[in-house]
Structures are given as structure tokens and as C-alpha cells.
C-alpha positions as CSV (number, residue, x, y, z in Angstrom):
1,X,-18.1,53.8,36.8
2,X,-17.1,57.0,38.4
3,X,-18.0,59.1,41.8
4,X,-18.8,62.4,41.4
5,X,-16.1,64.7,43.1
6,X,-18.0,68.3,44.6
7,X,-15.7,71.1,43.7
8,X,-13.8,72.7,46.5
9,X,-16.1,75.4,46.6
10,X,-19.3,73.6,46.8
11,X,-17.5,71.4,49.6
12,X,-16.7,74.7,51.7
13,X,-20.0,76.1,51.5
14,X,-21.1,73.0,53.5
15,X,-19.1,74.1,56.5
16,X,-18.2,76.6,59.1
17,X,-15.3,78.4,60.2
18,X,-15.7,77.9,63.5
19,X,-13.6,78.0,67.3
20,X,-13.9,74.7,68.8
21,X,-13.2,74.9,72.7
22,X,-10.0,75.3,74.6
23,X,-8.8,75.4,70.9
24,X,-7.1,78.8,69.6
25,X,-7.5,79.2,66.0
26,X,-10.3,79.1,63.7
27,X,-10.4,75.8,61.8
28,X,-12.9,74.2,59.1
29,X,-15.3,71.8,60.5
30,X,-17.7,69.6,58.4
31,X,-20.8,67.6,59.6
32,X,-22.6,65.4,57.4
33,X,-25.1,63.1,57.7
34,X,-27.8,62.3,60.6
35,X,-27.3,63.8,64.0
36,X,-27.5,60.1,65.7
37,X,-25.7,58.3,63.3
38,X,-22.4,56.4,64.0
39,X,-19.9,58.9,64.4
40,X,-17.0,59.0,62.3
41,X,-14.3,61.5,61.6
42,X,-12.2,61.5,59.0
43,X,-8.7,63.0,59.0
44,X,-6.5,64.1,56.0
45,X,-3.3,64.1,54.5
46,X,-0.6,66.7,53.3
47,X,-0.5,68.9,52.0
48,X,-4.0,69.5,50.8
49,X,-7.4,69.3,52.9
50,X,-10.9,67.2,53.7
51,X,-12.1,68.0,50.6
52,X,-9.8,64.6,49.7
53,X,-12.8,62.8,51.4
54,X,-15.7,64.9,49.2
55,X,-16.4,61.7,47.0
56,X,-17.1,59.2,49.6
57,X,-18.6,61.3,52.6
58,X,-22.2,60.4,50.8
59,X,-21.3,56.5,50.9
60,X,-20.6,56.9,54.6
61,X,-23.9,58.9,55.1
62,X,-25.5,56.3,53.1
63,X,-24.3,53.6,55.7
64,X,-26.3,55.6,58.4
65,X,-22.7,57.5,59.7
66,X,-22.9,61.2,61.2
67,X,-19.6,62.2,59.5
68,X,-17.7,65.1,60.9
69,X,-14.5,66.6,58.4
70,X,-12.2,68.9,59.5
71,X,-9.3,71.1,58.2
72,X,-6.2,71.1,60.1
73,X,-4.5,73.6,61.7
74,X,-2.2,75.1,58.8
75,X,-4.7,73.0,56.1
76,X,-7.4,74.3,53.5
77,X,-9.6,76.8,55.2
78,X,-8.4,76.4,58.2
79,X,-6.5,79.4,60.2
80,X,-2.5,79.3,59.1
81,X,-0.5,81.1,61.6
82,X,3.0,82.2,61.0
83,X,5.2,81.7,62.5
84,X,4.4,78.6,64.3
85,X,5.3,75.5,65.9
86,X,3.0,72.3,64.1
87,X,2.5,69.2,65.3
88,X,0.8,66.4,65.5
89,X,0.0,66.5,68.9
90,X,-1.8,70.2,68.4
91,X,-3.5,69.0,65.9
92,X,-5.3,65.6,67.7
93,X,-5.9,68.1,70.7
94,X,-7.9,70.0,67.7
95,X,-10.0,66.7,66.6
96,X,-10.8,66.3,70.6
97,X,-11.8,69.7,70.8
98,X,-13.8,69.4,68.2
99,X,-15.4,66.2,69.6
100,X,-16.5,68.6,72.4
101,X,-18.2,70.9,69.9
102,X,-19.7,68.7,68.4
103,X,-21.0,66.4,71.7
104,X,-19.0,63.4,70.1
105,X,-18.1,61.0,73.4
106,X,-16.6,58.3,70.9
107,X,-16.0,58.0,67.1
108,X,-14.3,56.2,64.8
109,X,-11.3,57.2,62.2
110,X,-10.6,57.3,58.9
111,X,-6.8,57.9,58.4
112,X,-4.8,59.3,55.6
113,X,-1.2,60.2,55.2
114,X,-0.2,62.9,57.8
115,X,-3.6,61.8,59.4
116,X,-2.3,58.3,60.4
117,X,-0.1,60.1,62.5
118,X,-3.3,61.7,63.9
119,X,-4.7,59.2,64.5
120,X,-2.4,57.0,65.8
121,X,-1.8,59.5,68.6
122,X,-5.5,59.7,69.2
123,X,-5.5,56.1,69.8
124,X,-2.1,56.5,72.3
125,X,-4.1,58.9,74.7
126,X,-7.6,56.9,75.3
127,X,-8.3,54.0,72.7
128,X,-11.3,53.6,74.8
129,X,-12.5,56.6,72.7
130,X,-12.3,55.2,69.1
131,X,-14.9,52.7,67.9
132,X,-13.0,51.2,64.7
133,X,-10.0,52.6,62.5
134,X,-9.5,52.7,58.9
135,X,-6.3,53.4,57.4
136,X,-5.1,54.6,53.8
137,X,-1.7,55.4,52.9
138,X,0.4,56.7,55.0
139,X,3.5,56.8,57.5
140,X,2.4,54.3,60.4
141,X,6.2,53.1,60.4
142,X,8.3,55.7,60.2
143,X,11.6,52.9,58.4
144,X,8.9,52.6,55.8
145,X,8.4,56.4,54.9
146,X,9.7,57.6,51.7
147,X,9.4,60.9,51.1
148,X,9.9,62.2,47.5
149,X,11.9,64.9,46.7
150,X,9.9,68.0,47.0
151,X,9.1,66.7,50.6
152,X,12.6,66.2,51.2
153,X,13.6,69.9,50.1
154,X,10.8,71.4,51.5
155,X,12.6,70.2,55.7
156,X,15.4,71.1,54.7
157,X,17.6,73.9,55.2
158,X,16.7,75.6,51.9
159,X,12.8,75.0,52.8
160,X,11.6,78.6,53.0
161,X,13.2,79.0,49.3
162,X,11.6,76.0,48.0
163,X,8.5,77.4,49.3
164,X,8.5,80.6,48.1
165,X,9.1,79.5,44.3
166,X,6.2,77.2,44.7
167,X,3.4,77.4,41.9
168,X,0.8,75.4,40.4
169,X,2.6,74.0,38.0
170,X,5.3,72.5,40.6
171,X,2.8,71.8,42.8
172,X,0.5,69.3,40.2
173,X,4.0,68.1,39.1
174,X,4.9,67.1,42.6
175,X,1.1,65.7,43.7
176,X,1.3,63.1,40.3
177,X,4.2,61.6,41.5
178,X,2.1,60.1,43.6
179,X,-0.8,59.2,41.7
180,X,-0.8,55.6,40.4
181,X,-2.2,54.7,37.5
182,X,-5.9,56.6,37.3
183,X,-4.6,60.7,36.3
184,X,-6.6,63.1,38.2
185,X,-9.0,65.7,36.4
186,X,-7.0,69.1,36.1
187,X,-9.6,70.7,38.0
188,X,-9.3,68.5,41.0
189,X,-5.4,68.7,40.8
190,X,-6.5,73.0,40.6
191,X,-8.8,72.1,43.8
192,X,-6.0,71.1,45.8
193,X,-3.7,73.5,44.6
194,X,-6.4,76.0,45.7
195,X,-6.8,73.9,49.2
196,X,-2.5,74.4,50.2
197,X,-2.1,77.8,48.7
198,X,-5.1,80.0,50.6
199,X,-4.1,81.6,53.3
200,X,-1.0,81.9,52.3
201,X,-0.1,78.7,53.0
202,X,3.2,78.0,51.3
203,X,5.1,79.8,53.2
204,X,4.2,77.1,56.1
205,X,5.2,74.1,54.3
206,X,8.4,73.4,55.9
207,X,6.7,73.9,59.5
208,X,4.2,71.3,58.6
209,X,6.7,69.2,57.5
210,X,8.7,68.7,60.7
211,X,5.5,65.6,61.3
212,X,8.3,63.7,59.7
213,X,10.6,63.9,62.8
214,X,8.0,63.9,65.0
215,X,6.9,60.4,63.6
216,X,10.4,59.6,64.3
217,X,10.4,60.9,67.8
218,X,7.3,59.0,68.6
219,X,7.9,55.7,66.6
220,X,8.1,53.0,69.8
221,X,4.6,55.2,71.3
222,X,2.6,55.2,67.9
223,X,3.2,51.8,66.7
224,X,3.1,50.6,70.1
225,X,-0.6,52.2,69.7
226,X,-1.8,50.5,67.0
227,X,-0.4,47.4,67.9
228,X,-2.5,47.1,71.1
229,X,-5.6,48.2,69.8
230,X,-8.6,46.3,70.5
231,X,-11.2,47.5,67.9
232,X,-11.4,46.9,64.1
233,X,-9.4,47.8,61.8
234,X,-9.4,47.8,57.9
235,X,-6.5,49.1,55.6
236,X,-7.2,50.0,52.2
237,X,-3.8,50.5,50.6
238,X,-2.5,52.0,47.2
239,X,0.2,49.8,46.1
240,X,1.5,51.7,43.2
241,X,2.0,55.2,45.9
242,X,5.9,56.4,45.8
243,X,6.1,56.5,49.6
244,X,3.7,54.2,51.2
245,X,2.6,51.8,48.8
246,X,3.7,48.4,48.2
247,X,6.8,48.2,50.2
248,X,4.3,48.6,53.3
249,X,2.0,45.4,52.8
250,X,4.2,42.8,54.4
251,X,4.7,44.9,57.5
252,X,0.6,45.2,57.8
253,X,0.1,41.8,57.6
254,X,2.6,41.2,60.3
255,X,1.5,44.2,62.6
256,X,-1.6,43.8,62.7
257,X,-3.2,40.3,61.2
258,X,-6.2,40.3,62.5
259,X,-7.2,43.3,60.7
260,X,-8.8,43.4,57.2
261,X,-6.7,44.3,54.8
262,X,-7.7,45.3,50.9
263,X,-4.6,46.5,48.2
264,X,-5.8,48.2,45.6
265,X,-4.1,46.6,43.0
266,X,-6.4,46.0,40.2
267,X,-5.5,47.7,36.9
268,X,-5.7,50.7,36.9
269,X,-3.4,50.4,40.2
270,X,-4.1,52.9,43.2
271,X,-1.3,55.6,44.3
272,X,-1.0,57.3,47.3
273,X,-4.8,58.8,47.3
274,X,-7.0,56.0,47.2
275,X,-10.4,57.9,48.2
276,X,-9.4,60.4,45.7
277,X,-8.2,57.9,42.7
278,X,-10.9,55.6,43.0
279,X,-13.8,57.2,45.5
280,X,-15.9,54.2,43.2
281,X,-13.9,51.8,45.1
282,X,-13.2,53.0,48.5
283,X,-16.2,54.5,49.1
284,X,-18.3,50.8,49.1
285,X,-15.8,49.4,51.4
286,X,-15.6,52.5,53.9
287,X,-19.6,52.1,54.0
288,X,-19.4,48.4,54.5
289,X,-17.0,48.4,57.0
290,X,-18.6,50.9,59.0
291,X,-22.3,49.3,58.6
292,X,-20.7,46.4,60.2
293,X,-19.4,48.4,62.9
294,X,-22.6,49.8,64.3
């Protein structure tokens, strides 16, 4: 069985460029679902976009959720200004000024790579304000993170370089490292491509990129963060994902055992995009963790 994926188009046209208040730039925002439905936002990983959630958005609305998507700053359709300083603190201030576009008082998270980090500082200023978490892979330890090597040139010295020779064929080369054992259509892997390079977005790679020293600068806070938590939380986790797959489990269980935890480890194994590689899978346990919630 498979989930239909929208095309990157077709997910666009069911948004708005929009300012959100207090907030600078123009960013893609995303509302699904019905107006007083359990709110919950979903935020995305590098380097692509929230067209990564397109395939299970209609299991959350389906589970009675009012599902707001955003771009991030520097992400998909989303404004890219250059030069500029991004971080992960910008960009939660951008999901809270969104919240006050959108009338959201409280909502809770779906988190994926880059936004764990997100999230996790979302959940450091006023935990009050999340109802439940779920996480997907991604850097919540910073000891556990392993980049690959693309990532790793990319923040380094030779960065602008690296960015500059980027092309699609490097950048579908460097996006199936990741990928366990269920390839992604080309066109999806073109989608994403599509998603990093508008806006002339390469050339902002290595800026984006600095989220890895920030994670590092704000380990003790972060962690601390999730730790402490009160609400639910659920991790659906790709064991057979490069940089936080399998190596991460043990830590989850010991962080945090009272939350649920589901590895994706059936064959086909999961990589490093688990609502993308198997939106069949994730979807139904998003929705039923969520139903659950309200």
C-alpha cells in the first residue's frame, strides 16, 4: 500500500505567502483541516521544505486536527535573504508569530530534523504552550549527530564553493544517503531539489548550516527541555538514517521512558525521512496519536 504524495506544486497552491506579525520576511504558511480542530503544527527538516509532510497532512485532518505547515526562513517558498544570520531561535520566533496569525493559543508539534531543534526551543520558552510532541529523526543530542559529508563541507571553510557547484544530480546523490531501504520516486527527489534551490537558495546553505553549532551551544538548555516536559510524547524513528538512526534509540529510551516510542524497522527499513519513506506508516500513527490527544 502506498500514500499518495501531491506534487510540490499542487502543495504550494494550497498556501500563502504571507507576513506573520512582528515577523520580517515573507514565509509560506499552510492551514489544513477544520478551523476548531486540534491544532497542530508541523515543522521540517533540512534542507528541503513542508512539502516533506504533504502525504500525511490528510491522516492528521482525518483525526479531526487543524494542521498549520510552514516554510522556514531560508526554506521552500519562503523568503531567503542574503546575507544573513539563521538560527534557530529566529526561526521558533517565526512559528510563534505565526501562532498569532493564525489565533493559535496552544498546539502541538510534529518535529523533524532541523525542526527538533525548533521545537525543542519552543518547548524551552513556555512548554505551557505545546499540547503533545512528536519526534522523527533528528539531532535532539547533539554527541549523537552525524553529519555526512556534504553537511560537513557545506560549514566549512570551503562552504560557499561547495555551494555554488551544487546541482541536482549532487544534490539527489547526497539526499539518498539518507534514505534507508524504500528509494524515493525521481520526481519527489526533483520536488525537493526544486524546494532548496528556489530563491536562490544554495547560496544560503552554509548559513543554514551553522544550527549545528547552535545545537551545540544550546545542548544542556534543549535537552534539559525535553527532559522536563510534562505532555506526551511519541518518537517514530528511522533506524537505517546515516545520522540519526539506530545509534539514537538507546538514548530515547533512557531520556525519556515514559514516552512512546515506534522504530521503523520492518523490512523495507526507514532512513532519515520517515513521513516521506513510508507516509503509509507514519501517517496512521501520527493520526492515532493525536486522536488520543484531544
Amino acid at each position: 500500500m502506498t500514500t499518495a504524495m501531491p506534487s510540490r506544486e499542487e502543495w504550494i497552491d494550497g498556501g500563502l505567502r504571507q507576513v506573520a506579525p512582528g515577523f520580517p520576511h515573507t514565509v509560506f504558511v499552510r492551514q489544513d483541516g477544520p478551523s476548531n480542530g486540534h491544532p497542530v503544527t508541523l515543522l521540517h527538516g533540512f534542507p528541503t521544505s513542508s512539502h516533506d509532510w504533504a502525504a500525511v497532512v490528510p491522516q492528521l485532518i482525518s483525526a479531526g486536527c487543524r494542521v498549520t505547515t510552514a516554510d522556514f526562513l531560508g526554506f521552500g517558498e519562503s523568503d531567503k535573504p542574503y546575507p544573513h544570520d539563521y538560527s534557530i531561535l529566529e526561526q521558533a520566533d517565526l512559528i510563534e508569530s505565526i501562532w498569532r496569525l493564525e489565533g493559535i493559543e496552544t498546539s502541538a508539534l510534529i518535529a523533524h530534523d532541523y525542526g527538533v531543534s525548533v521545537a525543542q526551543e519552543l518547548l524551552a520558552r513556555n512548554p505551557l504552550r505545546v499540547t503533545s510532541v512528536a519526534w522523527l529523526n533528528g539531532g535532539i543530542w547533539p554527541d549523537l549527530h552525524r553529519p555526512i559529508p556534504e553537511q560537513k563541507l557545506l560549514s566549512g571553510p570551503g562552504g560557499a564553493e561547495v555551494a555554488r557547484q551544487m546541482n541536482e544530480e549532487k544534490f539527489i546523490i547526497s539526499i539518498n544517503r539518507l534514505i534507508g531501504e524504500r528509494p524515493l520516486p525521481q520526481d519527489l527527489l526533483h520536488d525537493m531539489w526544486l524546494s532548496a534551490r528556489a530563491r536562490d537558495g544554495f547560496r544560503i546553505l552554509p548559513s543554514l548550516l551553522r544550527y549545528m553549532d547552535e545545537r551545540r551551544q544550546n545542548s544542556s538548555r534543549w535537552t534539559q527541555a525535553l527532559r522536563n516536559y510534562k505532555g506526551e510524547q511519541r518518537f517514530i524513528w528511522g533506524p537505517a538514517d546515516p545520522i540519526s538512526g539506530a545509534h539514537v534509540i538507546p538514548r530515547i529510551r533512557e531520556a525519556v521512558p515514559h514516552a512512546t516510542l515506534t522504530v521503523l524497522d520492518g523490512q523495507p527499513a526507514v532512513g532519515h525521512f520517515p513521513q516521506v519513506e513510508a507516509p503509509e506508516i507514519v501517517g496512521p500513527l501520527l493520526a492515532d496519536f493525536f486522536s488520543s490527544r484531544k
